[in-house]
C-alpha positions as CSV (number, residue, x, y, z in Angstrom):
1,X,0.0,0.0,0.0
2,X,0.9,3.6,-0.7
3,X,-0.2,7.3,0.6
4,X,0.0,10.4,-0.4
5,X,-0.9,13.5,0.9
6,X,-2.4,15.1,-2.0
7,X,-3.9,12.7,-3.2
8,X,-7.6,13.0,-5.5
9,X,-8.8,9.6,-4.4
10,X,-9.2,8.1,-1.0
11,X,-8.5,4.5,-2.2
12,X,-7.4,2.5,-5.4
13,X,-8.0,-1.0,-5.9
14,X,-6.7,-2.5,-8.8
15,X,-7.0,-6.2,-9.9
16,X,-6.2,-8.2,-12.9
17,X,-10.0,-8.0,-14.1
18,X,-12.9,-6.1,-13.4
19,X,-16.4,-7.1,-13.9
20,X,-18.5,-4.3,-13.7
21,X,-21.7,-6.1,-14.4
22,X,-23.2,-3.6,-16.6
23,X,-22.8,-4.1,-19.2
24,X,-23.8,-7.8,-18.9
25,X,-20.5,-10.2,-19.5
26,X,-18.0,-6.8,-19.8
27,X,-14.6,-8.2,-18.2
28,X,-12.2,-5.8,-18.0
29,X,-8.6,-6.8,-17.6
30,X,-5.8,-4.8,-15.6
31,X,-8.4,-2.0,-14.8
32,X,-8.6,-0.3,-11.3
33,X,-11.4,1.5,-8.8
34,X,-10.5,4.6,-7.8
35,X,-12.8,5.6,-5.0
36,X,-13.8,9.3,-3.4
37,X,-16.1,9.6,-0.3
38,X,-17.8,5.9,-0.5
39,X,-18.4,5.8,-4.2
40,X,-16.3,4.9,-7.6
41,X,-15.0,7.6,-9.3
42,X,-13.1,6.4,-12.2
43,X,-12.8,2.8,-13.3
44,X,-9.7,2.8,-15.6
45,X,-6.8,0.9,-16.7
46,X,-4.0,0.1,-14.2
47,X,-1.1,2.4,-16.3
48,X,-3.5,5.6,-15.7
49,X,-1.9,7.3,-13.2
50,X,-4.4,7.4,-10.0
51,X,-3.5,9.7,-7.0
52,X,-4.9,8.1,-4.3
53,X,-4.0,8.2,-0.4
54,X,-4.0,4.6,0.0
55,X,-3.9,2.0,-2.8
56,X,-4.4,-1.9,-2.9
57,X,-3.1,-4.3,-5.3
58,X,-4.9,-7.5,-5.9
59,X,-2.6,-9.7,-8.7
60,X,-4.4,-12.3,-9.6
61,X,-8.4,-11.2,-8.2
62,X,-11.3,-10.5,-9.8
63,X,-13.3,-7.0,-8.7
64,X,-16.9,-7.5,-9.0
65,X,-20.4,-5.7,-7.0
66,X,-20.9,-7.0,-4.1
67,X,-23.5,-9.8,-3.7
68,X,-27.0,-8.6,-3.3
69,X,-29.1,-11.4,-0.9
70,X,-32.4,-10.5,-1.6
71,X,-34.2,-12.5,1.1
72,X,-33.0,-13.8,4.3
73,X,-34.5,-14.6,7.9
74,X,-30.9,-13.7,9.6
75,X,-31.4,-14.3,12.9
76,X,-32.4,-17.8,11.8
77,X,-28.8,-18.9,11.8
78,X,-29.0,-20.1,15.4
79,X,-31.6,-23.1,14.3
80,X,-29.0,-24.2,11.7
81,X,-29.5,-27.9,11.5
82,X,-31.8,-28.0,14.3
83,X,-35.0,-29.9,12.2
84,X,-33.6,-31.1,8.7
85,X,-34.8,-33.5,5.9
86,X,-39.0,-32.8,6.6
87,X,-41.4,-31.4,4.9
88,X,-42.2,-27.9,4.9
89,X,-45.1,-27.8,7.2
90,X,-44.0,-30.8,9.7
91,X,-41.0,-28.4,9.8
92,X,-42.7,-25.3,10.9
93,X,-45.3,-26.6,12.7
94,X,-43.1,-29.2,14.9
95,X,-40.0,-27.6,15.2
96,X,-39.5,-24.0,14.2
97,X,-42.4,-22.5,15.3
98,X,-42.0,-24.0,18.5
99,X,-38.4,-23.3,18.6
100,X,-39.3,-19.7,18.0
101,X,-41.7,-19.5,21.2
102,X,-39.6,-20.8,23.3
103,X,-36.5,-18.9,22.4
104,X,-36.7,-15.5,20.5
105,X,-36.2,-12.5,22.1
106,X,-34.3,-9.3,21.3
107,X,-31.0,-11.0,22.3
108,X,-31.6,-14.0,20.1
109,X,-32.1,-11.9,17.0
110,X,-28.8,-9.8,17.5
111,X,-26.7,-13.2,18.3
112,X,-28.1,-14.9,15.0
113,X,-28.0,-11.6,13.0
114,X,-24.4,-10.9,13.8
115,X,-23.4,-14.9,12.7
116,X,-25.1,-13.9,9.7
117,X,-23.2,-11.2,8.6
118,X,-19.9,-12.4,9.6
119,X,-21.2,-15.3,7.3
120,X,-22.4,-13.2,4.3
121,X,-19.1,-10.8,4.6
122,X,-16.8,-13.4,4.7
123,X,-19.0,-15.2,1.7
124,X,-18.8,-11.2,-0.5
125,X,-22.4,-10.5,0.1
126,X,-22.6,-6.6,0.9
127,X,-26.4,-6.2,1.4
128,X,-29.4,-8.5,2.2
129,X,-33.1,-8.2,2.4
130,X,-34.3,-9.9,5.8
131,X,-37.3,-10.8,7.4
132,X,-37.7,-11.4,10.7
133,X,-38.6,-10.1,14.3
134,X,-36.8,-8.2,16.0
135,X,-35.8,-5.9,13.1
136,X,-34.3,-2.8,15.8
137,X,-32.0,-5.7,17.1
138,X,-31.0,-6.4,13.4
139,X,-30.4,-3.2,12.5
140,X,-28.0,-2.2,15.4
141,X,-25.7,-5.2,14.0
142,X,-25.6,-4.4,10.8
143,X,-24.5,-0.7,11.1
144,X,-21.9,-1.8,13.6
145,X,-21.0,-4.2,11.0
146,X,-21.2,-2.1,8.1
147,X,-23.6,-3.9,5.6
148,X,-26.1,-2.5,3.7
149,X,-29.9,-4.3,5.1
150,X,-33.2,-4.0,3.9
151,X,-35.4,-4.8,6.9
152,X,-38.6,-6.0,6.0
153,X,-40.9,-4.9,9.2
154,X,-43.1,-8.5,9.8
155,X,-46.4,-8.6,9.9
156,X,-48.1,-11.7,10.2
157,X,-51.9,-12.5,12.0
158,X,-50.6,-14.5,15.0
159,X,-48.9,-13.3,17.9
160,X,-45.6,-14.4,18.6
161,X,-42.6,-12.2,21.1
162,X,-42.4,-9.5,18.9
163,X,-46.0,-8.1,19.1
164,X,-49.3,-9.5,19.4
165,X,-51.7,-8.1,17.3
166,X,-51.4,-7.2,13.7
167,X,-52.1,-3.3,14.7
168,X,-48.9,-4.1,17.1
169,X,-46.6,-5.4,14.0
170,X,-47.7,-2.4,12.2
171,X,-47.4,0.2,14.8
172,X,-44.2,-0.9,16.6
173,X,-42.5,-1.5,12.1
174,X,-43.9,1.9,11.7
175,X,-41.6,3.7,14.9
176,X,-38.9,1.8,13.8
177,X,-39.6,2.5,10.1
178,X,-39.4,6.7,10.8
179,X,-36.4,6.1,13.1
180,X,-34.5,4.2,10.4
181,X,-35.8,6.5,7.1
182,X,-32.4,8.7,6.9
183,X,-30.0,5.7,8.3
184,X,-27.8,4.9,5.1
185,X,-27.3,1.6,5.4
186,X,-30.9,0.9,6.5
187,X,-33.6,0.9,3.8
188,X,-37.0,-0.4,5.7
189,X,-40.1,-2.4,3.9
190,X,-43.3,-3.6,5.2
191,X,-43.1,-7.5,5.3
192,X,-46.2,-9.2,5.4
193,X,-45.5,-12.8,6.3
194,X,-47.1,-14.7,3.2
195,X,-51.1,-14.3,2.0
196,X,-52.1,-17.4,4.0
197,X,-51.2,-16.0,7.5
198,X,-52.3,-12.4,6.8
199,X,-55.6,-11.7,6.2
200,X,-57.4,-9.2,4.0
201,X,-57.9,-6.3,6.3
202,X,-55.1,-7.1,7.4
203,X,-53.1,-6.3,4.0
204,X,-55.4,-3.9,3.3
205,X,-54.4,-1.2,6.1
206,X,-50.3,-2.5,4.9
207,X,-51.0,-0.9,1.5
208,X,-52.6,2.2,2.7
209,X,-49.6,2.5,5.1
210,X,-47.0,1.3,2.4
211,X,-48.2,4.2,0.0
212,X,-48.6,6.9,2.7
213,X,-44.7,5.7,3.5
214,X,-43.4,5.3,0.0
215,X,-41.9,1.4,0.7
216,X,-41.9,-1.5,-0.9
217,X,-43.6,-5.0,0.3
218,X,-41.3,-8.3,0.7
219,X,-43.6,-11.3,1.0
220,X,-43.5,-15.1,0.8
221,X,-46.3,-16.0,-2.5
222,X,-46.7,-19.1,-3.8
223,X,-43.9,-21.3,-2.0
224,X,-46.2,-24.7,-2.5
225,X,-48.6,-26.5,-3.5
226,X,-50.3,-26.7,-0.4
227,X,-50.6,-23.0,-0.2
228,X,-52.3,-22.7,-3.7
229,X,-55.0,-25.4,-2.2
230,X,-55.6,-24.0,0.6
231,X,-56.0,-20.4,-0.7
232,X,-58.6,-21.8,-3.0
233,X,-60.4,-23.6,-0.5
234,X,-60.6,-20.4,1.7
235,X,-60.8,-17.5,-1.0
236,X,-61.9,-19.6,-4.1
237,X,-58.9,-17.6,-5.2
238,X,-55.0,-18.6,-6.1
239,X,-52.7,-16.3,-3.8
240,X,-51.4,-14.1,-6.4
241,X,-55.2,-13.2,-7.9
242,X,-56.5,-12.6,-4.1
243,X,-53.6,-9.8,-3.7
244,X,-54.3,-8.8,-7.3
245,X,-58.0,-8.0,-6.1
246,X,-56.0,-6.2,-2.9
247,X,-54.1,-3.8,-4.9
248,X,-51.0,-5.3,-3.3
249,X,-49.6,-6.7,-6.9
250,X,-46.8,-3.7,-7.9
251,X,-44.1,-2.8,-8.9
252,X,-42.7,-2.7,-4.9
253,X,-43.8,-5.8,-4.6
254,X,-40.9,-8.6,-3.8
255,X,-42.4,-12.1,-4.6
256,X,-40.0,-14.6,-2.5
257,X,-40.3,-17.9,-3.4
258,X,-42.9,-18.1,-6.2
259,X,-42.1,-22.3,-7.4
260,X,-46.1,-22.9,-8.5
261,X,-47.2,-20.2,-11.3
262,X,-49.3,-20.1,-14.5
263,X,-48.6,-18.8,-17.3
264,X,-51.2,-15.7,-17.0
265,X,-49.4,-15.0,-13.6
266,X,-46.1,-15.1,-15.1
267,X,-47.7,-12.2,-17.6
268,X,-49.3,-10.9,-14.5
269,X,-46.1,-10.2,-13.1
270,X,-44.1,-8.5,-15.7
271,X,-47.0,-6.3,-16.4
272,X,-47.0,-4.8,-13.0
273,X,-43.4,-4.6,-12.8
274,X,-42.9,-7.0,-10.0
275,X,-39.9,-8.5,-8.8
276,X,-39.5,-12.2,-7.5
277,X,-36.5,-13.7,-5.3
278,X,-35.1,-17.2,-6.4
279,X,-34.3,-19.5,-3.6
280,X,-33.0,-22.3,-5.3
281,X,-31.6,-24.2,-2.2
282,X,-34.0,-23.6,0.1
283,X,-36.5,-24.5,-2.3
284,X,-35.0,-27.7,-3.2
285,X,-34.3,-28.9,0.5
286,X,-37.9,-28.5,1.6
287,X,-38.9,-30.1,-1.9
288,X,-41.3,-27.0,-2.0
289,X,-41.1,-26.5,-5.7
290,X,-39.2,-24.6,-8.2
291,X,-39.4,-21.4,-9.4
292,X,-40.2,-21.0,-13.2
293,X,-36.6,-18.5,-13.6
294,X,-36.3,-19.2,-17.3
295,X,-39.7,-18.5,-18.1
296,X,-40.2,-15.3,-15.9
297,X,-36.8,-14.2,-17.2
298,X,-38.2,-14.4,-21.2
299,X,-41.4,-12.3,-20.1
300,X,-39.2,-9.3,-18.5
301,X,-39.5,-9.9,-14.9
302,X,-36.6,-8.6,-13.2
303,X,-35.6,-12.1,-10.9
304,X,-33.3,-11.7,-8.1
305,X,-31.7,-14.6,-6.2
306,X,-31.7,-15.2,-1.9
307,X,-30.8,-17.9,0.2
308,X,-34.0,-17.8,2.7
309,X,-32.5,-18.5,6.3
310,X,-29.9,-20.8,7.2
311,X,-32.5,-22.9,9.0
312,X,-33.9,-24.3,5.8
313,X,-30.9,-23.8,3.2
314,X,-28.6,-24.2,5.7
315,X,-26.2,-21.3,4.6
316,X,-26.3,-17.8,3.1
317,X,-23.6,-18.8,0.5
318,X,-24.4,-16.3,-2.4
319,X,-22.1,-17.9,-4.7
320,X,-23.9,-21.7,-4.3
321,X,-27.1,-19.5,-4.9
322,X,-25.4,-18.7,-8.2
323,X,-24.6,-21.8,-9.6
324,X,-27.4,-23.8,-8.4
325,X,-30.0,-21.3,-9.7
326,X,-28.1,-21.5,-13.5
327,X,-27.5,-25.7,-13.5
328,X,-31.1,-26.1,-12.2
329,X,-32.6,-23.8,-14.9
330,X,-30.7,-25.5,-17.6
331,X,-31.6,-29.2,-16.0
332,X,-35.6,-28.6,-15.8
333,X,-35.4,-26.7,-18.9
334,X,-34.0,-29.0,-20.9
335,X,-31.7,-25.9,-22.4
336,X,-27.9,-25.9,-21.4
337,X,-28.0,-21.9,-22.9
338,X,-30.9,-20.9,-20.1
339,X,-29.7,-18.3,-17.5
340,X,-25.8,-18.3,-18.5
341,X,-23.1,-17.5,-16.0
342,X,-23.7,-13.7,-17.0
343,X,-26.8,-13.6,-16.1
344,X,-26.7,-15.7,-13.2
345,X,-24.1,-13.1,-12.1
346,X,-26.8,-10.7,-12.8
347,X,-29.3,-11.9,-10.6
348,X,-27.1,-12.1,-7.7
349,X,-26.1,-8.3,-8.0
350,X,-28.1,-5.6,-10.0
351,X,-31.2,-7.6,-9.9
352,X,-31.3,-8.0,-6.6
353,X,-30.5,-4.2,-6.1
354,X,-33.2,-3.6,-8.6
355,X,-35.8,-5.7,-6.5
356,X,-34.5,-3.6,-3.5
357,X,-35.1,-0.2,-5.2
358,X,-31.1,0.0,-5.0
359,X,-30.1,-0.1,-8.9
360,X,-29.1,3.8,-8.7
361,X,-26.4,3.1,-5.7
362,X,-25.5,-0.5,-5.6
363,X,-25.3,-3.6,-7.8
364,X,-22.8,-2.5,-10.1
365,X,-19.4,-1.2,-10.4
366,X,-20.1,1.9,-12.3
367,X,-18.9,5.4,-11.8
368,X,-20.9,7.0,-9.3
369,X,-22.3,4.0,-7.3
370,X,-21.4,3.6,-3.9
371,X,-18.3,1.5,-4.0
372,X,-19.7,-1.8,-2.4
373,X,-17.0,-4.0,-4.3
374,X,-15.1,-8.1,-3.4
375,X,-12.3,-9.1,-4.1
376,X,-12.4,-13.4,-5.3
377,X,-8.7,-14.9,-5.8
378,X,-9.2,-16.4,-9.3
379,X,-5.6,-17.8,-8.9
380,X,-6.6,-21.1,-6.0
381,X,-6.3,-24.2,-7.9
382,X,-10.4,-24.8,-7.9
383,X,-10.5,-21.8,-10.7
384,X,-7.2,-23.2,-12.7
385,X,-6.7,-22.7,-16.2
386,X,-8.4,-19.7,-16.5
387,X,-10.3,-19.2,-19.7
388,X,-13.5,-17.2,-18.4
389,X,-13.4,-14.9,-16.1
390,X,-17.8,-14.9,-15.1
391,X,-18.0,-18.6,-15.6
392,X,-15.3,-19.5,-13.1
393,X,-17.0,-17.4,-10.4
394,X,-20.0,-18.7,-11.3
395,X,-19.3,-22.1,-11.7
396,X,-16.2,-23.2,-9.8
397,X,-15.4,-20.5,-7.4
398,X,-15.9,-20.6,-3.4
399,X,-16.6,-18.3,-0.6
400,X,-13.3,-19.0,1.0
401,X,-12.1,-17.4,-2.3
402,X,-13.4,-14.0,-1.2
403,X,-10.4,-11.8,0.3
404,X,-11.6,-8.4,0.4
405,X,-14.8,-6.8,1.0
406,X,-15.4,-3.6,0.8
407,X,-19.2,-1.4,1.7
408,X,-19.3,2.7,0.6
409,X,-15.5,2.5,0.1
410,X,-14.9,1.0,4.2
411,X,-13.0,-2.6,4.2
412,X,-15.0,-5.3,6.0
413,X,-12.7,-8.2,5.2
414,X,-8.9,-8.0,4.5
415,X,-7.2,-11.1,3.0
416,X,-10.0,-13.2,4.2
417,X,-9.8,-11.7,8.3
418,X,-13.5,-9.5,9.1
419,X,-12.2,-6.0,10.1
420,X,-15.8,-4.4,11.6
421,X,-16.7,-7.9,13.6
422,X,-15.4,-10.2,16.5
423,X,-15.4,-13.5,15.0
424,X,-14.2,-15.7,18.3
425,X,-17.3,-14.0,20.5
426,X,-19.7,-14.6,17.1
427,X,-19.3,-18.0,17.4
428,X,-19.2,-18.6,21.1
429,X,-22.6,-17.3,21.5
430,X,-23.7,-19.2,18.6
431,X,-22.2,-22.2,20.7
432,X,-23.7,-20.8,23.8
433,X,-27.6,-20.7,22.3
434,X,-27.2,-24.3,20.7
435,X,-25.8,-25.4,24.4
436,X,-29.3,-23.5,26.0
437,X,-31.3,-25.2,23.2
438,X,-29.8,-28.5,23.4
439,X,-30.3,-28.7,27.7
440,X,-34.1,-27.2,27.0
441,X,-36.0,-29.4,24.6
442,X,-39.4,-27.8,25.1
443,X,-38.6,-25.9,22.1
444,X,-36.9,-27.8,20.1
445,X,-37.3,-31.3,19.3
């Protein structure tokens, strides 16, 4: 590293490549960031002469956005492993929901958060979309931390430790909502937990408050097939039509999940500009279904990419997400040219910032952006001989090959170590909850 006093530029990275991400499959080689107050300033070659009080050189590494997750439940990290291998509803019913009575509280959510993000830093992801109770808890981590979050503020028809009634969700996400507003690494939402645990009035008085707020929605839609049925028997409608008829279908609308749709909701979708989240993982652990990506990607629908919580994936590895999503799509399909590495790479970055309503500051390296930018060492043996740049990181690349991390221009992770986190006391309390959980089975197993 290097200094100078008078320098224009309050960091330089350069790298052997540089993929900017917009355009889709640019790879530049030998470029460099230079970066003033949080956000890239120039992106040129490495000869250009940069003055810049502090420069790092990564021989070798690729530069790319940092990983967008758009859905998470973070604080769900502490019930890693704790019910695998069942089906969706034996596995919320039996053992999660339960395990959630017993043991939430504020303290759980800021223990599991902050695994989380030492998880998702170490793995390049720079901001992720959560929902989950708790969300002041969640938030104090993350700025600590340095991340970018979008907190989705739960509501849901049931009471549970974080409020009781639905006017509760709503009033105590609306506080927190007004005391987060001008936070810059906090962007809030209105999370309604999925259409068959909130009920009409219910959503209702969430879009009147939505629109009087100016926020998106983030919501669970069409995860099974079970959900479909029992919408049906209920409404006599399918989930998406019933929130159709609820003026809740927009374009701030984030559709998680989304594995059982028809054509005409397909249409539905791109016509009102929503955007869905891809959890291929999750989705294929619980054997819930899987989302129609190729499909909604042919009709214009922007599609994003999430883990869902480490209880049901069982980690928030952005770069599995990646590979999984673009091998699935070409598997079902049928079509080994369906969502390339490109635009797998896509997904998991501007799309994701896109569904976030993010695309103007993150998502892409691009001058102006806040410079949110990882490092990945394309040089381990794993990404050996080098003939692509985007399909190695998509295809063979691994979280451990993520050195650097860097959020508005402030390093989070240097040559693999978290610089804004305490990694031993992360995971002795993680050890310490699975110790209280394991001695107290009443919520559990």
């Amino acid at each position: 590293m290097s200094a100078s006093a008078d320098a224009a530029f309050d960091l330089c990275i350069e790298a052997s490549w540089v993929v900017p991400v917009e355009p889709r499959g640019t790879v530049l080689r030998d470029h460099k960031l230079a970066i003033r107050d949080g956000a890239i300033a120039a992106i040129v070659p490495r000869a250009t002469p940069i003055a810049a009080a502090s420069t790092v050189t990564l021989d070798g590494h690729v530069l790319l956005p940092g990983f967008v997750n758009a859905h998470t439940h973070a604080a769900m990290t502490l019930f890693r492993g704790l019910a695998d291998d069942l089906p969706l509803t034996q596995w919320l019913n039996e053992h999660i929901w339960p395990a959630e009575a017993r043991f939430v509280n504020g303290a759980f959510a800021h223990d599991g958060t902050a695994l989380a993000v030492l998880e998702m830093v170490k793995g390049g992801t720079t901001c992720f979309s959560d929902m989950y109770f708790f969300p002041d808890d969640t938030a104090s981590v993350v700025t600590a931390a340095g991340l970018r979050a979008v907190l989705g503020l739960v509501v849901i028809d049931v009471p549970t430790a974080w409020a009781r009634t639905p006017e509760e969700y709503l009033s105590r996400g609306l506080a927190l909502c007004d005391a987060w507003r001008h936070n810059p690494l906090i962007k809030p939402l209105l999370a309604p937990h999925a259409p068959y645990s909130v009920s009409d009035d219910t959503l209702a008085r969430i879009r009147v408050r939505a629109d009087e707020l100016d926020i998106g929605l983030h919501m669970h839609i069409h995860e099974t097939a079970g959900e479909i049925e029992q919408s049906l028997a209920c409404h006599g409608l399918r989930p998406l039509e019933r929130l159709q008829r609820l003026g809740i279908v927009d374009p701030g609308l984030i559709a998680v999940h989304m594995t059982q749709l028809h054509t005409a909701e397909i249409a539905l979708c791109a016509e009102r500009g929503v955007s869905v989240v891809h959890c291929p993982e999750s989705n294929l652990k619980i054997a819930a279904g899987i989302c129609p990506v190729p499909q909604l990607l042919t009709a214009g629908v922007n599609v994003a990419l999430g883990t869902d919580g480490a209880a049901s994936n069982n980690d928030l590895d952005m770069l599995g997400e990646m590979r999984t999503c673009a091998l699935l799509a070409k598997g079902i399909s049928g079509d080994p040219t369906a969502v390339p590495a490109a635009q797998a790479l896509e997904m998991a970055t501007l799309n994701g910032a896109r569904a976030l309503g993010l695309a103007d500051a993150i998502g892409s390296l691009v001058v102006g952006k806040q410079a949110d930018v990882i490092a990945i060492d394309l040089s381990a043996p794993a990404t050996q001989p080098l003939f692509d740049v985007v399909s190695q990181v998509v295809y063979a690349a691994g979280r451990d090959q993520v050195t650097h991390v860097w959020v508005g221009g402030r390093a989070l992770l240097r040559d693999r170590k978290p610089l804004t986190v305490d990694e031993q006391a992360i995971v002795g309390r993680a050890g310490a909850w699975r110790d209280k959980m394991t001695r107290d089975p009443g919520g559990t197993r």
